[in-house]
C-alpha positions in Angstrom: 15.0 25.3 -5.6 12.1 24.3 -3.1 10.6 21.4 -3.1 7.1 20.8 -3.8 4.2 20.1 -1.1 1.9 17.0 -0.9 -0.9 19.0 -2.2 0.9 20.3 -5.3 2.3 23.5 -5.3 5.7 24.7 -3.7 6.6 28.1 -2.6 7.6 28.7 -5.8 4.5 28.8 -7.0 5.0 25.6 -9.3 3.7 21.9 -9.9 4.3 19.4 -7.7 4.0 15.6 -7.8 0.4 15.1 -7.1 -0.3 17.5 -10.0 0.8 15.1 -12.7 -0.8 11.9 -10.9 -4.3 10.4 -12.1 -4.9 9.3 -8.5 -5.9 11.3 -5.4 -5.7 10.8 -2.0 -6.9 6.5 -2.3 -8.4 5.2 1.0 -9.7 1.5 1.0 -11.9 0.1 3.9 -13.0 -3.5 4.3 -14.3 -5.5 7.4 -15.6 -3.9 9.6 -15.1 -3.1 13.8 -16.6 -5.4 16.1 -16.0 -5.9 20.0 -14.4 -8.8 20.9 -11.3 -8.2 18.7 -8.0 -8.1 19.7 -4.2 -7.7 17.9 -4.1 -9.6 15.0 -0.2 -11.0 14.5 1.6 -10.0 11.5 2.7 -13.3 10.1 -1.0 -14.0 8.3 -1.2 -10.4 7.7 1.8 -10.9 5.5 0.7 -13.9 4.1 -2.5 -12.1 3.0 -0.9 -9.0 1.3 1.0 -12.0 -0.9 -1.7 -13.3 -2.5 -2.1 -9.9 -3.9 -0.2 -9.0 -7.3 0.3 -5.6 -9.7 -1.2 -7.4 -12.6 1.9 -5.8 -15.0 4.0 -7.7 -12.7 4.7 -11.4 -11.5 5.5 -10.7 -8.2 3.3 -10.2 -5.1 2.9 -6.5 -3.9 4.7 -7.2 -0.4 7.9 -9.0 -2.0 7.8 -5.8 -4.4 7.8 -3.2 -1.6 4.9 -1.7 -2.1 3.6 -2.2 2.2 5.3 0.6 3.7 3.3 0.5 6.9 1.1 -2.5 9.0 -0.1 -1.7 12.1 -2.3 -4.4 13.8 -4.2 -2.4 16.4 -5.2 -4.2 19.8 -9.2 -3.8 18.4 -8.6 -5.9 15.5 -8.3 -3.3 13.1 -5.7 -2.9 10.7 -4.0 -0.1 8.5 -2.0 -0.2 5.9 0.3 2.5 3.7 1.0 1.4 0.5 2.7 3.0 -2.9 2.8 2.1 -5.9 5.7 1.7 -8.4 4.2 4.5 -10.5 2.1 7.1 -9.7 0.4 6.1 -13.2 0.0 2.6 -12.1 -3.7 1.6 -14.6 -4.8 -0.1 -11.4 -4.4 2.5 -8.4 -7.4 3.1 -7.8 -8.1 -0.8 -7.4 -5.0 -2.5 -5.7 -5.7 -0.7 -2.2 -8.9 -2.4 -2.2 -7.9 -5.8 -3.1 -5.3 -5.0 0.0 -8.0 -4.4 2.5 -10.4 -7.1 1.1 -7.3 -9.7 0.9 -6.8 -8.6 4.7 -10.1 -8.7 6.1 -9.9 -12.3 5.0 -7.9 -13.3 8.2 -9.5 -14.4 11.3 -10.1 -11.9 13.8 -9.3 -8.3 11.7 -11.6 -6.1 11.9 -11.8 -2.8 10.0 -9.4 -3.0 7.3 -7.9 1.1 6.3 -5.3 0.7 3.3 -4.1 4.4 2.4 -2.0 5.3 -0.7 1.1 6.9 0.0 3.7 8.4 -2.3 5.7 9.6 -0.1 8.6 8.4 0.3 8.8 7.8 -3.2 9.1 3.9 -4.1 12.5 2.3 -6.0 13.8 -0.9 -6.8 16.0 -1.1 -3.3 12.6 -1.7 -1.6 12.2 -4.9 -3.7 13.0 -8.2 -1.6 15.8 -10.5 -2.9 12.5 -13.2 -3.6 11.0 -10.3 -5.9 14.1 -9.5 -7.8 15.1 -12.8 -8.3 11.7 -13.4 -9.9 12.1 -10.2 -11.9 15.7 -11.2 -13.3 16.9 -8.0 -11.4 20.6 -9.0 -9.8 
């Protein structure tokens, strides 16, 4: 059996994830460039992505292992790859962008990219010992 593509379809001519998901390709820009910028450090970066929750669950997005990428770029600017815990998640389409606006709140980022990413696919492993402690997961 093949596995299916990004896009969709596999060489077997059949569905793949994307097919079945609600959400496309979600990209999420806030800030924006200036000159004058440089790296911003990762520590308020983090602290920034914790103030940000999946309203279906009590625990920030960053303890739950949703961040699967920060890169602080020596401009200022910032990207991010995030999942989601289902692809069916009712907010998708709007917890990228309270990523990048939650982010563009720290001094000195400038443009702010948050992309959605399902690939690799997320589990409960990725979950700090913080989040499942919270969750009542040992």
């Amino acid at each position: 059996m093949t596995a299916s593509t990004e896009s969709g379809a596999a060489s077997t001519g059949g569905p793949g994830l994307l097919d079945f998901m609600d959400v496309p390709d979600v990209v999420a820009y806030a800030g924006e460039a200036r000159d004058g910028l440089s790296e911003t450090p990762a520590e308020p970066l983090i602290a920034a992505m914790k103030t940000v929750y999946d309203p279906e669950i009590p625990v920030d997005i960053y303890e739950l292992g949703l961040i699967y990428r920060l890169e602080s770029k020596p401009n200022g600017d910032v990207e991010v790859d995030m999942t989601l815990t289902a692809p069916a998640c009712p907010v998708a389409g709007e917890l990228p962008q309270w990523v990048a606006d939650a982010l563009a709140t720290v001094e000195g980022t400038g443009l702010v990219t948050v992309q959605l990413v399902f690939e690799p696919m997320w589990t409960q492993e990725r979950m700090s010992d913080e989040a499942r402690l919270a969750l009542d997961m040992f």
